[in-house]
C-alpha positions in Angstrom: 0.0 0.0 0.0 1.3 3.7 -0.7 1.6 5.7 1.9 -0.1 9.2 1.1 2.3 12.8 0.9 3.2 13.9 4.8 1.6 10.7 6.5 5.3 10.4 7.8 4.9 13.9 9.2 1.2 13.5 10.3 2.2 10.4 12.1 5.2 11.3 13.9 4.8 14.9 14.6 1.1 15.0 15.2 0.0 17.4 13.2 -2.7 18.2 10.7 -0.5 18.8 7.9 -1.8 17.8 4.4 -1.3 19.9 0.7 -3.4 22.9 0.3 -3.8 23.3 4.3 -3.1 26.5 5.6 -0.8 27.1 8.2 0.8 30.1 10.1 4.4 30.3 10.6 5.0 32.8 13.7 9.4 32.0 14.0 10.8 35.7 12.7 11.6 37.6 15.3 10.2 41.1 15.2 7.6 40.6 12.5 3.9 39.8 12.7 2.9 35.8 11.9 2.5 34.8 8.3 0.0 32.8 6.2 1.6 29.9 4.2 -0.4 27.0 2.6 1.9 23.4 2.6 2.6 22.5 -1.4 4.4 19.5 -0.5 6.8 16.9 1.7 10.3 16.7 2.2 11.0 13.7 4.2 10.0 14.7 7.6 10.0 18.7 6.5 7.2 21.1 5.1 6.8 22.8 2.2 5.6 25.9 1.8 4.7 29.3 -0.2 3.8 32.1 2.1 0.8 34.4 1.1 2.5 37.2 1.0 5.4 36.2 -1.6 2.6 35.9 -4.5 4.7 37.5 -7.1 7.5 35.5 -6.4 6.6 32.6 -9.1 7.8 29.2 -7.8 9.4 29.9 -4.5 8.9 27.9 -1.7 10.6 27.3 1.7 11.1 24.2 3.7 10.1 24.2 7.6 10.0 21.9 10.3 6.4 20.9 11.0 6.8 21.8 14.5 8.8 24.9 14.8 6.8 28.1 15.4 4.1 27.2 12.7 0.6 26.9 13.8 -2.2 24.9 12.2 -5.1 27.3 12.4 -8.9 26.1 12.6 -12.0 27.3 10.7 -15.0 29.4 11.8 -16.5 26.9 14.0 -13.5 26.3 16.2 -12.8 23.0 14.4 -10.0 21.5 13.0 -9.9 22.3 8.5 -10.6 19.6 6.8 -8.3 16.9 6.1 -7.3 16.7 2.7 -9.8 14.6 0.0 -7.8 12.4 -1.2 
C-alpha cells in the first residue's frame, strides 16, 4: 500500500499537515505571523509558499512541522478539513 504525501509527518509529529492546508508560521523575530499554505513533503519537512510572496513565481521554503508554525482552525472552532484524497 502507498503511503499518502506527509503521513510520515502527520504520524510522527502529530499534526494536521496535508497539501493545500493553511498554516501560520510565527518564527521571525520582530515581525507579525504569516499565512503559508503546505505544497508538499520533504522527508520529515514542510513545504511551503507564504501568502504574502505571491509575485514570487515558484518559491517555496522548507520548515520543520513543528517549529513556530501553527495549524489554524476554521470558523467553528474546528480543525480544517483533512485533505480529500
Amino acid at each position: 500500500m502507498t503511503e499518502r504525501p506527509g503521513q510520515y509527518v502527520r504520524d510522527h509529529y502529530g499534526v494536521p499537515a496535508f497539501i493545500g492546508r493553511p498554516v501560520i508560521f510565527t518564527g521571525t523575530i520582530g515581525s507579525l505571523p504569516r499565512l503559508a499554505r503546505i505544497t508538499g513533503f520533504d522527508g520529515a519537512h514542510l513545504i511551503v509558499k507564504f501568502d504574502d510572496e505571491r509575485g514570487h513565481r515558484g518559491k517555496r521554503t522548507r520548515l520543520h512541522p513543528t517549529w513556530e508554525l501553527r495549524y489554524p482552525f476554521d470558523h467553528d472552532g474546528l480543525p480544517l478539513e483533512d485533505d480529500p484524497s
